[in-house]
C-alpha positions in Angstrom: 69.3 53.2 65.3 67.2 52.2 68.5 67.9 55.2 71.3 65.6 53.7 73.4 67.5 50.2 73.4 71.2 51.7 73.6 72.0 50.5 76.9 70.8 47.1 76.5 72.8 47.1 73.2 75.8 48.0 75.2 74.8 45.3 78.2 74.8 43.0 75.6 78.1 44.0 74.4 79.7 43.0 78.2 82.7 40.4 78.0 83.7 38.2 75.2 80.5 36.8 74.6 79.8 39.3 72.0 82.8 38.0 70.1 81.1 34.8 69.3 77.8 36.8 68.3 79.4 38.6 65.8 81.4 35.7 64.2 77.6 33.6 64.4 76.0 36.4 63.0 77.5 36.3 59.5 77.3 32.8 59.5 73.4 33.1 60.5 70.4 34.1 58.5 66.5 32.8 58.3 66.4 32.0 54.4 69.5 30.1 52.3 70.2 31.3 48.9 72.0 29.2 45.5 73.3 30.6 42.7 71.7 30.2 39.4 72.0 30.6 36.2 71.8 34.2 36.3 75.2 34.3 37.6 74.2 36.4 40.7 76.7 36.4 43.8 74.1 34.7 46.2 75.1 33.8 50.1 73.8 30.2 51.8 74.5 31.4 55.7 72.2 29.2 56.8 73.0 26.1 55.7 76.6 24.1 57.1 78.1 22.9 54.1 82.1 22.3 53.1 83.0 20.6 50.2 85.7 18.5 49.2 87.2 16.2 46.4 85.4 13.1 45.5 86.7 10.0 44.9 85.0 7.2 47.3 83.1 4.3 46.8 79.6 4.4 47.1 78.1 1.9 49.0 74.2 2.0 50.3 74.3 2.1 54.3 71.4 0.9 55.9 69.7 2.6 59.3 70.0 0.8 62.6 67.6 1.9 65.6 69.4 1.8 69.2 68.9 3.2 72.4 71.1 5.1 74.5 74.3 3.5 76.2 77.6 4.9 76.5 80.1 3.3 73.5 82.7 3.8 71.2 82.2 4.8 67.4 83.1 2.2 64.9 86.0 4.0 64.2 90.1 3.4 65.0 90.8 6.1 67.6 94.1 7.8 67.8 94.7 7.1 71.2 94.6 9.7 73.4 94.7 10.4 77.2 91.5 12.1 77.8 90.0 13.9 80.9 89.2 12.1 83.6 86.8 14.7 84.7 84.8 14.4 81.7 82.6 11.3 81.6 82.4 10.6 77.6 78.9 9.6 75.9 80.9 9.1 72.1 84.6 9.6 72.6 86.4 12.2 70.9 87.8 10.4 67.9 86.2 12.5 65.4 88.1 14.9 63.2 84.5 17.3 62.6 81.2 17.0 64.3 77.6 18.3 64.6 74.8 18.2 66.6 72.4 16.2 66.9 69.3 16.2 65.1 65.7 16.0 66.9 65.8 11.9 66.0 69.4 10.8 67.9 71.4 11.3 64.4 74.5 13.8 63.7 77.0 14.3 60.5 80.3 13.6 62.0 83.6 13.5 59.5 86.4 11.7 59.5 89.9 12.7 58.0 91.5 10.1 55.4 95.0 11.4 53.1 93.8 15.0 53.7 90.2 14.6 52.6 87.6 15.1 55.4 84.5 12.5 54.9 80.8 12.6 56.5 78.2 9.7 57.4 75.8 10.0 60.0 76.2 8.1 63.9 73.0 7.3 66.2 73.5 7.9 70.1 75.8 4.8 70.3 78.3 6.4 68.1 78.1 3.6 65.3 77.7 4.8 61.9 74.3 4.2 60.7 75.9 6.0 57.4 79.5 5.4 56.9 82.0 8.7 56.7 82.4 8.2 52.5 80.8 11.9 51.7 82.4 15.1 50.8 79.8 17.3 52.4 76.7 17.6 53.6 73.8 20.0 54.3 71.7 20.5 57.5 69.4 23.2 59.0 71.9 23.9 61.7 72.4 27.8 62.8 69.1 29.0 61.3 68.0 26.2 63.8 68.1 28.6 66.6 65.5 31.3 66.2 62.8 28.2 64.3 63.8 25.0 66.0 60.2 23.8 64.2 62.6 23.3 61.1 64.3 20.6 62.2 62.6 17.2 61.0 65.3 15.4 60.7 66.6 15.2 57.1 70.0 15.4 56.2 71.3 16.2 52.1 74.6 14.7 51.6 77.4 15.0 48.4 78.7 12.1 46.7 80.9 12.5 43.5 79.3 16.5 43.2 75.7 15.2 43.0 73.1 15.4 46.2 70.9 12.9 47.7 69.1 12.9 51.3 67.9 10.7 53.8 64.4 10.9 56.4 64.3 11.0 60.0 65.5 7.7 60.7 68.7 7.7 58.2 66.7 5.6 55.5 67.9 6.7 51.7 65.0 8.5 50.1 66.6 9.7 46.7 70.0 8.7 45.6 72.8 11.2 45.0 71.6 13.2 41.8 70.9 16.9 42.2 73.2 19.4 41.5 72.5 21.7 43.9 69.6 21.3 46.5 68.6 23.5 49.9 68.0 21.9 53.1 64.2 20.6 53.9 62.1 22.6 56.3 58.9 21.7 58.4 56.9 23.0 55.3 57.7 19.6 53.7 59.7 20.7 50.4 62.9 21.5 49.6 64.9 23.1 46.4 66.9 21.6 44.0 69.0 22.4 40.8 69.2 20.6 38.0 71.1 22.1 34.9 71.3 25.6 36.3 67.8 25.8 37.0 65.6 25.2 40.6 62.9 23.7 41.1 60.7 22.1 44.1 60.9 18.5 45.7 59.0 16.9 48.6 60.1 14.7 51.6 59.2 11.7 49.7 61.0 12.9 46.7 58.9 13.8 44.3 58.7 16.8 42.0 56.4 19.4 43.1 57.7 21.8 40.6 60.1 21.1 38.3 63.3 23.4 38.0 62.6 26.8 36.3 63.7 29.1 38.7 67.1 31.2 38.5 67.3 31.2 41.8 65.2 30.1 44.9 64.7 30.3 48.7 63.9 28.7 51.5 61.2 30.9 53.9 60.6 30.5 57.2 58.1 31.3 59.4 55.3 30.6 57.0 54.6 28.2 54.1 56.3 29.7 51.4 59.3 30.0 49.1 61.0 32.4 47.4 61.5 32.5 43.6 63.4 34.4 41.4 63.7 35.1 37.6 66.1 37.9 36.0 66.8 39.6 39.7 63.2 39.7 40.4 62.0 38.0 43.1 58.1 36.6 44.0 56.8 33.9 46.0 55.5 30.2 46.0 53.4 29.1 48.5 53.6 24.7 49.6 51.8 23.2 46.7 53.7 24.6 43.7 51.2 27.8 43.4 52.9 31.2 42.5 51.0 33.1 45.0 53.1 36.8 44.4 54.7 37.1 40.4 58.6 37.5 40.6 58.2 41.4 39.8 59.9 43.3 42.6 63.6 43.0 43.8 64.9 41.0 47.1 62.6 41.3 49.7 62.0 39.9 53.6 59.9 37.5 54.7 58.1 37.0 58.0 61.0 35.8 60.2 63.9 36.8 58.0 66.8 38.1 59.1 68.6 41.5 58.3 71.3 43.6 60.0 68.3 45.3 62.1 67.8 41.8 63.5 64.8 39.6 62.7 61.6 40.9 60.4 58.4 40.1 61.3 54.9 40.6 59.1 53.0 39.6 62.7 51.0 36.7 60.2 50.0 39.6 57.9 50.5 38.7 53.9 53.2 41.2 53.9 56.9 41.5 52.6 59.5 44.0 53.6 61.0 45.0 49.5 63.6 47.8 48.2 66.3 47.5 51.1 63.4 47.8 53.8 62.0 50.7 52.7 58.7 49.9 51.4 55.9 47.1 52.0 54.1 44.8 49.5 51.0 43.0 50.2 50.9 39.5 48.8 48.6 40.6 46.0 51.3 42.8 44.4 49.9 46.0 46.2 52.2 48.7 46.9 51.3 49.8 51.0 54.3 51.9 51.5 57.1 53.0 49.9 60.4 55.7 49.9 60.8 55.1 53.6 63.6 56.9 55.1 64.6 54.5 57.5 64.7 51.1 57.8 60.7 49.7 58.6 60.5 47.4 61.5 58.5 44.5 62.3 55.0 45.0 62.3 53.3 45.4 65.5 50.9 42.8 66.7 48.0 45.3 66.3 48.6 45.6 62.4 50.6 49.3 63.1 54.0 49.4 62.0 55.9 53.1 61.8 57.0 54.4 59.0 58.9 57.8 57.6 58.3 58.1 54.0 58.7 60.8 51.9 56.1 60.4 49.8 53.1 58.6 51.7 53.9 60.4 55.2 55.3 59.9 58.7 54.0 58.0 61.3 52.3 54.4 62.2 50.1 52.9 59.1 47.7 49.8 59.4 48.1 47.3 56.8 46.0 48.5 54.1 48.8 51.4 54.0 46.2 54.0 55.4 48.6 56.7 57.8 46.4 56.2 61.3 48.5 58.0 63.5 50.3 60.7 62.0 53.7 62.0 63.5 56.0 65.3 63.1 59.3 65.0 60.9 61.7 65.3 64.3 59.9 62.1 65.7 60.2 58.6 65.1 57.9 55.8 66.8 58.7 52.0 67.8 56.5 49.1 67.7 53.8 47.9 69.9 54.1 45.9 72.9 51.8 43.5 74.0 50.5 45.8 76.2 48.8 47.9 73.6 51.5 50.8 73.7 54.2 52.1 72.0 57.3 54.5 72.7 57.6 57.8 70.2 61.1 59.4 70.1 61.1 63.2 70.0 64.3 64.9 68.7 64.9 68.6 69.5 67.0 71.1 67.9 69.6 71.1 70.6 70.3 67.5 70.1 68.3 65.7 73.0 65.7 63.8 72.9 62.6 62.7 74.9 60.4 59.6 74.9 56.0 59.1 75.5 53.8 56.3 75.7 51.1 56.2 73.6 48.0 53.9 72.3 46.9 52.9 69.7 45.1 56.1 68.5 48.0 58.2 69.0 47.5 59.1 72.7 49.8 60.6 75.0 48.5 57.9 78.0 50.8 59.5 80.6 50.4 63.0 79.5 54.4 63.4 80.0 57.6 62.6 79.0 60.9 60.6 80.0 64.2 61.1 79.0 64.6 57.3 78.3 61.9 55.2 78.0 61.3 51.1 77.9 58.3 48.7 76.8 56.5 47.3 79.8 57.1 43.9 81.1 54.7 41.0 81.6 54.5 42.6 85.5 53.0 45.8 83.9 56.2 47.8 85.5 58.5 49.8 82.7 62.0 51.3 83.4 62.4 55.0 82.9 64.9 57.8 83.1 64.6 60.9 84.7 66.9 63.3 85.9 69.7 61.1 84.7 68.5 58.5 87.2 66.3 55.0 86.2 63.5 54.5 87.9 60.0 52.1 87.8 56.5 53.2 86.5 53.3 51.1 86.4 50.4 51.1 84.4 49.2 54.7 85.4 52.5 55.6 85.2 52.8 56.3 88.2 56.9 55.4 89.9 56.7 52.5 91.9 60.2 52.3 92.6 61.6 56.9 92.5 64.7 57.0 89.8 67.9 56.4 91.6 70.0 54.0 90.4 73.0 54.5 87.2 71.1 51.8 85.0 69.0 48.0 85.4 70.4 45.0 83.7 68.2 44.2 80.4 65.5 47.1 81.0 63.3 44.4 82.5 62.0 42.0 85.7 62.5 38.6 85.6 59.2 35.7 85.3 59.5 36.0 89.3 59.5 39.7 89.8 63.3 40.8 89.7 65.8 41.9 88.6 69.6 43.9 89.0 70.2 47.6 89.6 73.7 49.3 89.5 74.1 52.4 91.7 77.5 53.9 93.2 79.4 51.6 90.6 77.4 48.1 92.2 74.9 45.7 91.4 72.4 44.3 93.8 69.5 42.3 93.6 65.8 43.7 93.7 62.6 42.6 93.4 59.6 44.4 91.7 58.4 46.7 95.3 61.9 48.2 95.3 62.9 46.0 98.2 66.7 45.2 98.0 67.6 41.1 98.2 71.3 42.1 98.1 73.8 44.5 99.1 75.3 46.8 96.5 78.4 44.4 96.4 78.7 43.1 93.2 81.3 44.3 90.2 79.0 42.8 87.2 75.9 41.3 86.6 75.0 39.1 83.5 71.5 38.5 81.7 69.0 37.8 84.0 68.0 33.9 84.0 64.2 34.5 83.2 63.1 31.4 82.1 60.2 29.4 84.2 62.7 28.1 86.6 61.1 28.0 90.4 63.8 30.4 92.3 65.5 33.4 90.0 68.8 33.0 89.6 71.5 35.6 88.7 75.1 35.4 87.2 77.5 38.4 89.3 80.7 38.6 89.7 82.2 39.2 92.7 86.6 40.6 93.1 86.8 40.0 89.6 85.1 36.1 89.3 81.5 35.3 88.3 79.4 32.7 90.0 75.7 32.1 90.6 73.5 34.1 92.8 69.4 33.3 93.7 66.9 36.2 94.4 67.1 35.7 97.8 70.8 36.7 98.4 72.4 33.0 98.4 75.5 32.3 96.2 74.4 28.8 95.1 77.5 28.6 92.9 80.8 30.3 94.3 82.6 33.0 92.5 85.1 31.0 90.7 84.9 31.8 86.9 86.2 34.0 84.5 82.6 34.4 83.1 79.2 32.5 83.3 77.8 32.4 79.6 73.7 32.1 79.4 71.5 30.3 77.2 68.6 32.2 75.4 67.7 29.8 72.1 65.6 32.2 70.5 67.6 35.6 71.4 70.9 37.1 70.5 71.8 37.0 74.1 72.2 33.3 73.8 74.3 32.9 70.4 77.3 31.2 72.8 75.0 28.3 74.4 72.3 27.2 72.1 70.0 24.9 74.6 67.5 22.9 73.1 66.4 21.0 76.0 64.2 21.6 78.9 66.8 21.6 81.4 68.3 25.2 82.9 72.3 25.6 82.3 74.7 27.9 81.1 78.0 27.5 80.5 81.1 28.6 82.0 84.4 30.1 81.2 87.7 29.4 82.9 91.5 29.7 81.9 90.9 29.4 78.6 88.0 26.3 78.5 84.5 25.9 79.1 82.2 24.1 81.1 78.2 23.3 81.6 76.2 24.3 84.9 72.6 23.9 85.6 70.6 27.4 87.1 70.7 25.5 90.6 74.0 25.6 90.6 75.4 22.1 90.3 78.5 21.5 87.9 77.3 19.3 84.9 80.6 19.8 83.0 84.1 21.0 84.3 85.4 23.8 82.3 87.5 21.2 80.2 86.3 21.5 76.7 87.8 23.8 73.8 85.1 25.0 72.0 83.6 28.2 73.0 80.2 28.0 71.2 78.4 25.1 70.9 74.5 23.2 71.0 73.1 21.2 73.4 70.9 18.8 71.7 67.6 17.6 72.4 69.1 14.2 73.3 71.3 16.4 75.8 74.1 16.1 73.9 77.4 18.4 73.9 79.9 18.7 71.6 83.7 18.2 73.3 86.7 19.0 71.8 89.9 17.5 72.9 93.0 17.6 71.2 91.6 18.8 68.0 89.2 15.5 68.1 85.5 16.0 68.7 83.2 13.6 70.9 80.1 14.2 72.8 79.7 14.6 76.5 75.6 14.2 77.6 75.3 17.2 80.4 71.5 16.0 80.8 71.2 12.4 81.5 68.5 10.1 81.3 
């Protein structure tokens, strides 16, 4: 869809990693869905839940608050010969487990006569709920892209009905609902009762009672979806119907769609028919009959679209046409730096790209062959004569177009990044000076985080390792692939980091491993799963012999 971003898609695409994407991608969305009594086929990719038979006792488990030492879960452990590499926080004796949450809890299950059960352990590994439910219900993929979501509740399923419990594992409502979607930092949650949804809060109380066919959870704002006969309108917090169910699905700011995440830029503005038209909160039709997909809306209010009945080009959200553009060209949003890139396609099949502003300027007064948004060092990557090359803010080249391509399009925080020229990657930095040779076979994502020294993953005869900006391999060549963290990017769907320490993790006959950016190994390449979460307690899930335990890769 994106010419402009084609080689970045196909970076992206480099070694297995993409694998994993693809498989998280289905499972992943912003918003959860439950069916209704409309009978509508309705997907719930956000939210983990499996269920099984029923047939426990219930009993009423009680919270326990303790800190942090290494210990065995109340549990009888097959016994096992584990690692001796691998220096155990919770040993693996679990047959399922899950993150943990922002408050030092995680659903773990155990397996009893073929029937998986799930309670809830603290950092110690003992149960502050014991395993005697068949499923439960956390925020756990959509977690990625809006960590905010996370405060801790968990639903759990006992003989089919739902109940949950706060922060600190206390029982708030018993097991009761029929259906129910996960809580969210707006402070409610839905719930089904009888085929129809309604609206509960954190402390359990009805905000609006069930009505709804259908309902869903929104996030990046505070909102919820509600639907009666297929048509879809909004709720905002306190119970108020803020937009009439009247149109059909529609996109939130911060939902997710197969163009990747949509964003209203805090405008009261929802994506509706398949992306082709825009709807302003107060039932006004902006835009409609769009040709293509409608992308975010830029920061500045402008946001392209090619309709065929309201025109081509960038409108403003009132749905007045501001900057007006020809049928063979197709625009791209805004960056932060006020301009955006404008696709021209010719008869012949090629196409060219131009900067412009905000009123529909040419800035440059030419054109690229390839073109890509600035970075925060004001320096963009072009391509000219089949060669990429550097322009700043005049566009003027900084660095003349001579190299085959640049990993990601962009400079890292510090000022550089990789080139590939001659079938080689070296290291350079934003004057054109070289840091490296052209020695290098591959080159993963840049590490750009706010991390004092930048740091690359290369590979070097056919093994990956870590190099810094200034030429030094600060972790040798010894993997089969180095595997980056990026919590709020696709680039990071393998290692989902959600604390303030660097790492990525590593790849090596078969198993993977945790290092930090600065080069030091934090876990050997021992464990089985290849996707996983580091937790905000620094906790990683280990798998060993089809068991699961938790190794902390962070430390105190």
């Amino acid at each position: 869809m994106n010419d402009v971003l084609d080689d970045v898609v196909i970076m992206m695409k480099r070694g297995f990693a993409i694998i994993t994407i693809l498989v998280l991608i289905v499972l992943s969305s912003s918003c959860e869905v439950r069916r209704g009594a409309s009978g509508e086929s309705t997907t719930n990719h956000s939210e983990i839940s499996v269920s099984q038979d029923s047939s426990q006792r219930e009993t009423t488990p009680t919270a326990t608050t303790t800190q942090k030492p290494t210990a065995t879960p109340t549990v009888t452990p097959t016994p096992v010969v584990l690692p001796e590499n691998v220096d155990f926080a919770i040993e693996p004796v679990f047959d399922d487990a899950k993150p943990f949450n922002a408050f030092g809890y995680a659903v773990v299950g155990i397996e009893t006569n073929g029937q998986m059960r799930y309670g809830m352990i603290n950092e110690a590994g003992e149960f502050v709920i014991e395993p005697e439910y068949e499923s439960y219900r956390i925020p756990d993929w959509m977690k990625i892209t809006h960590p905010e979501i996370d405060i801790g509740y968990t639903w759990l399923q006992k003989n089919g009905r739902w109940g949950f419990v706060n922060e600190k594992c206390e029982w708030v409502v018993e097991c009761k609902y029929d259906d129910c979607l996960h809580f969210t930092n707006i402070g409610f949650a839905g719930v089904e009762i009888d085929e129809k949804w309604g609206f509960i809060s954190t402390s359990g109380e009805m905000i609006v009672e069930p009505q709804y066919d259908l309902v869903e959870m929104c996030f990046g704002d505070d909102i919820a979806k509600i639907c009666v006969n297929g048509l879809w309108g909004l709720i905002d917090r306190d119970g108020n119907v803020i937009l009439e169910p009247t149109r059909s699905y529609m996109l939130t700011n911060g939902d997710c769609s197969d163009y990747g995440y949509w964003s209203s830029s805090g405008h009261d503005i929802v994506l509706i028919d398949e992306g082709t038209g825009l709807l302003s909160f107060d039932g006004e039709v902006l835009v409609e009959n769009a040709e293509n997909w409608i992308c975010s809306i830029s920061s500045n209010g402008l946001v392209f679209v090619d309709s065929s009945t309201d025109g081509i080009g960038y409108f403003n959200t009132k749905g007045d046409l501001v900057i007006p553009l020809r049928e063979n060209e197709r625009g791209y949003e805004f960056a932060d730096n006020g301009l955006a890139i404008v696709e021209t396609r010719s008869e012949d099949g090629s196409r060219s790209y131009r900067y412009i502003d905000r009123t529909g300027k040419n800035v440059f007064q030419k054109e690229f062959e390839k073109a890509y948004n600035f970075g925060p060092n004001g320096i963009a990557f072009v391509v000219e004569d089949g060669f990429l090359g550097y322009i700043d803010r005049n566009g003027d080249y900084v660095v003349e177009p001579q190299f085959d391509t640049g990993w990601s399009m962009h400079f890292d925080a510090n000022g550089f990044t990789a080139v590939l020229k001659d079938g080689k990657w070296a290291i350079m930095d934003e004057t054109g000076k070289r840091m490296t040779d052209y020695i290098y076979d591959d080159c993963c994502r840049i590490f750009d985080d706010v991390i004092p020294v930048s740091v690359f993953a290369m590979s070097l005869d056919g093994k990956w390792g870590l190099v810094n900006a200034s030429g030094q391999t600060i972790l040798e060549h010894q993997y089969d692939y180095i595997i980056t963290s990026a919590p709020l990017s696709m680039e990071g769907w393998n290692l989902i980091n959600y604390t303030d320490a660097d790492l990525a993790m590593t790849y090596k006959d078969g198993k993977f491993g945790i290092i930090s950016l600065r080069g030091e190994i934090l876990l050997e390449a021992e464990n089985e799963i290849d996707h996983t979460i580091v937790s905000e307690n620094g906790y990683y899930i280990f798998s060993f012999n089809g068991k699961y335990g938790y190794v902390d890769v962070v430390g105190d």
